[in-house]
N, C-alpha and C positions, 0 to 999 in steps of 0.2 A: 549621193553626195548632197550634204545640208547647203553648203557655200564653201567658196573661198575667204583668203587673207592674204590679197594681193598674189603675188606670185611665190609667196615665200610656204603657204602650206594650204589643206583640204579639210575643211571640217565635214566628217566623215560621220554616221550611224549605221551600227549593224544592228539587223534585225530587230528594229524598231524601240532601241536602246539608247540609252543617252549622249548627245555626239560628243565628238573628242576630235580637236585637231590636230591634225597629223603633220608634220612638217614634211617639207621635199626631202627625201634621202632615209625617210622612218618608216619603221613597220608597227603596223597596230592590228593586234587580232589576224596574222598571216594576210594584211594589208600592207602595202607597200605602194608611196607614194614615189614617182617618180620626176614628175614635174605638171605645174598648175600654170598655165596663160590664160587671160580674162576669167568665162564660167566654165573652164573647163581644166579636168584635173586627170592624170593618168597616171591608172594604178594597174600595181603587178599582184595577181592573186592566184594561186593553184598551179604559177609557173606561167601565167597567160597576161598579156599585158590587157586593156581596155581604158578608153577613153570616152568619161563621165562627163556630162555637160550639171552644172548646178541645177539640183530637182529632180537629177536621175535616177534610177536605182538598177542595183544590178544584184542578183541573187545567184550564190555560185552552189548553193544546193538548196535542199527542198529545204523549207519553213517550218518553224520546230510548233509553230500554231498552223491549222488548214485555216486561219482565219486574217484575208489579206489586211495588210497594211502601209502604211508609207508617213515617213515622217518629214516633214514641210519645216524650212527657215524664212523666219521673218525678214525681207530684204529692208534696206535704210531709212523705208517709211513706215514700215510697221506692220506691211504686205504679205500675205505669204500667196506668190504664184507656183506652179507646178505646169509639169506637161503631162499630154492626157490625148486621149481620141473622143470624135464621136464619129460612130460608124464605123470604127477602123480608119478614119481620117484623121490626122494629129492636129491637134488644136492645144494653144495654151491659156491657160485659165488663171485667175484670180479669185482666192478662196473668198467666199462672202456670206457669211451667215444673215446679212441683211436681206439678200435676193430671196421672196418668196419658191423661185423657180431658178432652173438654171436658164442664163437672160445669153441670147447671141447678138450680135449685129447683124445687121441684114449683108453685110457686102459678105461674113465669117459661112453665115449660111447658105448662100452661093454658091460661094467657094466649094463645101461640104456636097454640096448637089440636092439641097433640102428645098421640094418645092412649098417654103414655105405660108406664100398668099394662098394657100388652101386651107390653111388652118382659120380657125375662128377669130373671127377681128374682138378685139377687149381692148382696152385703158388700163396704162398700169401706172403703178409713183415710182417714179426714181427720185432721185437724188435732187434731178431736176427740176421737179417737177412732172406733174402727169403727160405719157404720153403713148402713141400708139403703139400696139403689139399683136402681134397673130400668136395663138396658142398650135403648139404641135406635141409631139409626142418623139421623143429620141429611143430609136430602137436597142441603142448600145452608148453606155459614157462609161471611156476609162481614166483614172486617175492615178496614175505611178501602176500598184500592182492591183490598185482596186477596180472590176467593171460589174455593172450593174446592168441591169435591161430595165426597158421603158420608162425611162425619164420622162417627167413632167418638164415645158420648157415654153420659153417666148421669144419670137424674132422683134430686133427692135428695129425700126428705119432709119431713126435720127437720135444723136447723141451720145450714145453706145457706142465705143472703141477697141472694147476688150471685151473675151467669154468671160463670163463670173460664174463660178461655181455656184449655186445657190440652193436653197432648203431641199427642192426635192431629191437631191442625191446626195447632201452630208446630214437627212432626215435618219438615213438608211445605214448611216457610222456611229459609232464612238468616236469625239473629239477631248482628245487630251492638249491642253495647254501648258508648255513648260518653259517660260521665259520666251526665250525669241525664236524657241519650236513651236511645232505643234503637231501630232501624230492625228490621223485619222486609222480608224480599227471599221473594218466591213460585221458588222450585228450578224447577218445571216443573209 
């Protein structure tokens, strides 16, 4: 599910196809919307109902490519976030093609059980300005239906809010930008 439009429908993409909104009470592609509150929409598919949170994906058979993918909506700033793991732990991200690395917070990395201050102290730039970082290495990051092994990655202590997706794991995709989409395709 790309997004919502209010409570009145689901903008929807299959298999990494161009989305289409679906209104409450419509079926698109043996998709059947049944009703959408906040980010979350509930659809009837194969006879089985499920309830999408925006960003989600659900795939009711195998992929007509072996080659994962996931298509991302720009939310009202021009963002596109997603949900994702690392470690098998769920973490939410923001796509960022400016982050050399995928960049965590320190309180995100905790939380994950990453004993980070083992990694190598460096300086990095953000936004901010330069500041401190420990280098580690992520043994798993998933994004929608994409997961990769050994990420490049930086805990940050101060400033940092949010995980940003960064170069070393959308290094590893194809990015298609289509308006206020944007598909990420897994290379190999």
């Amino acid at each position: 599910m790309i997004g919502v439009i209010g409570d009145k429908a689901a903008v929807l993409a299959l298999d990494g196809g161009n989305p289409k909104t679906v209104k409450v009470g419509q079926t698109w592609n043996g998709i059947k919307v049944i009703g959408v509150k906040g980010d979350f929409a509930t659809i009837e598919m194969d006879g089985k109902r499920r309830v999408l949170q925006r960003g989600m994906h659900y795939r009711g058979a195998a992929a007509a490519s072996d080659r994962q993918s996931v298509t991302l909506a720009a939310d009202s700033r021009g963002h596109f976030f997603m949900d994702g793991s690392i470690n098998g732990s769920p973490v939410r991200f923001i796509v960022d093609t400016g982050a050399t690395v995928v960049a965590l917070p320190a309180s995100e990395a905790v939380r994950l059980g990453l004993d980070y201050r083992k990694g190598e102290r460096a300086m990095t730039n953000t936004a901010g300005g330069p500041v401190e970082a420990f280098r580690v290495r992520l043994d798993r990051v998933s994004a929608g239906d994409i997961e990769l092994t050994g990420v490049d990655a930086v805990v940050i202590e101060r400033g940092l809010h949010v995980t940003l997706l960064g170069m070393s794991f959308l290094n590893r995709l194809e990015m298609k930008r289509d308006g206020h989409t944007m598909t990420l395709i897994r290379r190999f």
